[in-house]
C-alpha positions in Angstrom: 100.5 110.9 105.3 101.4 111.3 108.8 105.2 112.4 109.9 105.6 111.9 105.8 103.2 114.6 105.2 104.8 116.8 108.9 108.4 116.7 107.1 107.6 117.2 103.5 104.4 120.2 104.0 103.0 122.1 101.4 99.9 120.6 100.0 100.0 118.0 102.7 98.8 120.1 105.9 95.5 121.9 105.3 92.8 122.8 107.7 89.9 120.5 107.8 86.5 121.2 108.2 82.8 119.5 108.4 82.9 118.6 105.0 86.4 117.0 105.5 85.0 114.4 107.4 81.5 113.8 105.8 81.0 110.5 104.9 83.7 108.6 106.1 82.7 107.2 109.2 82.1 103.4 107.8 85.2 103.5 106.4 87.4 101.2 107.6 91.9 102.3 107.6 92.4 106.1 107.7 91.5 108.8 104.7 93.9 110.8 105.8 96.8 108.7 104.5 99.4 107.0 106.3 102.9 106.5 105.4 106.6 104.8 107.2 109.1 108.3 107.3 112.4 107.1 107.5 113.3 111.4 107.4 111.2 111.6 111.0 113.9 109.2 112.7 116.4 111.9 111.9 116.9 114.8 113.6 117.5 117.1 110.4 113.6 115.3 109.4 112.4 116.8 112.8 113.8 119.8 112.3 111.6 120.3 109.1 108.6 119.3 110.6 109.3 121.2 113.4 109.9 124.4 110.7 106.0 123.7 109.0 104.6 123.5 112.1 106.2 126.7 113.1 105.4 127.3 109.3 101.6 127.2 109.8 101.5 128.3 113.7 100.5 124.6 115.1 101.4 124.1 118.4 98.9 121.1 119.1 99.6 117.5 117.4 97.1 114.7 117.6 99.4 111.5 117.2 97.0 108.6 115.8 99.7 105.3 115.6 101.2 102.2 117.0 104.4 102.0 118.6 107.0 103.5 115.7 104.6 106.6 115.6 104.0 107.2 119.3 107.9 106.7 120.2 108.7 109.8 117.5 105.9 111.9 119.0 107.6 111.3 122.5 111.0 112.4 120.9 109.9 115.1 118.8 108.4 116.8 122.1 111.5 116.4 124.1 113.5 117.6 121.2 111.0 120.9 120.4 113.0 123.9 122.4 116.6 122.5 120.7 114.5 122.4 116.8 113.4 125.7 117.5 116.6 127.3 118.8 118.2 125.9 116.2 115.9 126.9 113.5 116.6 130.1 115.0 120.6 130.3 115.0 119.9 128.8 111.3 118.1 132.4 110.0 114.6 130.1 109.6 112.8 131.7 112.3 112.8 134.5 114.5 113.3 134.9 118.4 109.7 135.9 118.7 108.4 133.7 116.4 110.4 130.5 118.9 109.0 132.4 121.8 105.3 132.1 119.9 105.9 128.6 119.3 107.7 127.6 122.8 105.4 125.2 123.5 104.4 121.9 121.6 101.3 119.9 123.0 100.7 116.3 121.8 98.1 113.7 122.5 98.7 110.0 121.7 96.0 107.9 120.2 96.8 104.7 119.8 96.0 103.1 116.4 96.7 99.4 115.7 94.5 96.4 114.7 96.7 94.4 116.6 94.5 95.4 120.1 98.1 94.9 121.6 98.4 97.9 124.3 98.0 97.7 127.9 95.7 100.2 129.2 93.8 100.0 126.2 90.2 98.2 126.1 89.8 98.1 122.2 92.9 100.1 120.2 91.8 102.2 117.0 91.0 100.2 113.8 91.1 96.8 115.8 87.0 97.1 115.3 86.6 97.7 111.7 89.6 94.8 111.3 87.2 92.6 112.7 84.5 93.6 110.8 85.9 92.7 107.6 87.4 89.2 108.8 83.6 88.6 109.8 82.4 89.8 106.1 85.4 87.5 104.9 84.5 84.4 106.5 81.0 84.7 105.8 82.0 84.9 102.5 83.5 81.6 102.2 81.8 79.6 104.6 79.2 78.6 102.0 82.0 77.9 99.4 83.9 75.5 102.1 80.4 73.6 103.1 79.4 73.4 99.1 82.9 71.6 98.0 83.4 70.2 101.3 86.7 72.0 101.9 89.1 73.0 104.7 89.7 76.5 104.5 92.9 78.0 106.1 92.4 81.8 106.7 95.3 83.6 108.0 94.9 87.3 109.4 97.3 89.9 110.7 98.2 90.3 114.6 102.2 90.0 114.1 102.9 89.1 117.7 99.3 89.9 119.5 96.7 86.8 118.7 93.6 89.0 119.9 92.5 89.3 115.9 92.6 85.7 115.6 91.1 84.8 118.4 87.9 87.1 118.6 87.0 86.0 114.9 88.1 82.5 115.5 85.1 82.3 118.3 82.7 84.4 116.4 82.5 81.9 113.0 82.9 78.7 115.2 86.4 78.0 113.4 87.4 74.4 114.1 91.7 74.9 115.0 93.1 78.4 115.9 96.7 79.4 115.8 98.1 82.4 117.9 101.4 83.7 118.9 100.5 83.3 122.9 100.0 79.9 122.7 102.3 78.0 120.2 101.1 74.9 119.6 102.6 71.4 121.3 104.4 68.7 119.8 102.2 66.6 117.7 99.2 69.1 117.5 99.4 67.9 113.5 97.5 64.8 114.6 95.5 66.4 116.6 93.7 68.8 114.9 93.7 66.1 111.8 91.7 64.3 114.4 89.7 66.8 115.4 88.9 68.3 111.5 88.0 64.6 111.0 84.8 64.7 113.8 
């Protein structure tokens, strides 16, 4: 359950294996949970992750998020030597223990379907995102031409278009809104007009 399952342990960190992952490739959103950890912004929430890792001798985190999770993995690395010290002067851990555990390497993956960061060709989970918009509007396609309906078919993106505008091409849609490109005065009228060719 990501920094959710880093603060509150136990049952939540075990060791995966081969048969962990068996089976789960066409699965689209994440089998290993994912969850918003207000206790992670704190810095007594750190300093229990900090204790499980120590806990369960991990000194390597692989960091699979968008900007909330990456932003706490930068700060929990910058904060690592003061958690440990003070888990220390707290009784939690020993001084060799610390010294064991001096050093916390992290990678940054970056997971949103919003395809919205720079250095980034295609960002985690933007793929399979598409994939069910595609499944989606083939889906109702035949129900629109059969009743001779409009449909209106609205998918995430928040602030980044690029979900809207890759399936928007790929089923031919007719009008496409996207936060780049807010449409002009008037475009009522417009794509009235146009839905009417």
């Amino acid at each position: 359950q990501g920094y959710e399952g880093l603060v509150e342990g136990g049952d939540n960190i075990k060791q995966a294996n081969w048969l962990s992952v068996s089976n789960i490739i066409q699965l689209g959103g994440t089998v290993i949970g994912s969850a918003r950890c207000k206790a992670f912004t704190t810095r007594a929430g750190r300093l229990r992750a900090a204790r499980n890792l120590v806990e369960h001798g991990i000194t390597n985190l692989c960091v699979i998020g968008g900007d909330g999770s990456l932003t706490g993995a930068d700060i929990f690395r910058s904060e690592w030597g003061g958690l440990l010290e003070e888990l220390v002067q707290d009784g939690q851990i020993s001084e060799e223990v610390a010294q064991e555990n001096c050093r916390l390497n992290i990678v940054g993956l970056v997971g949103s379907i919003d395809n919205d960061f720079c250095g980034t060709d295609m960002t985690i989970g933007t793929d399979s995102a598409l994939h069910r918009i595609m499944e989606v509007i083939d889906a109702i396609t035949t129900t629109a031409q059969s009743h001779q309906r409009t449909f209106v078919l609205e998918v995430m993106g928040r602030h980044c278009g690029y979900l809207a505008l890759v399936s928007g091409l790929a089923s031919g849609a007719d009008w496409l809104f996207i936060p780049e490109s807010p449409p002009e005065d008037g475009w009522e009228d417009l794509m009235c007009e146009r839905l009417g060719e």
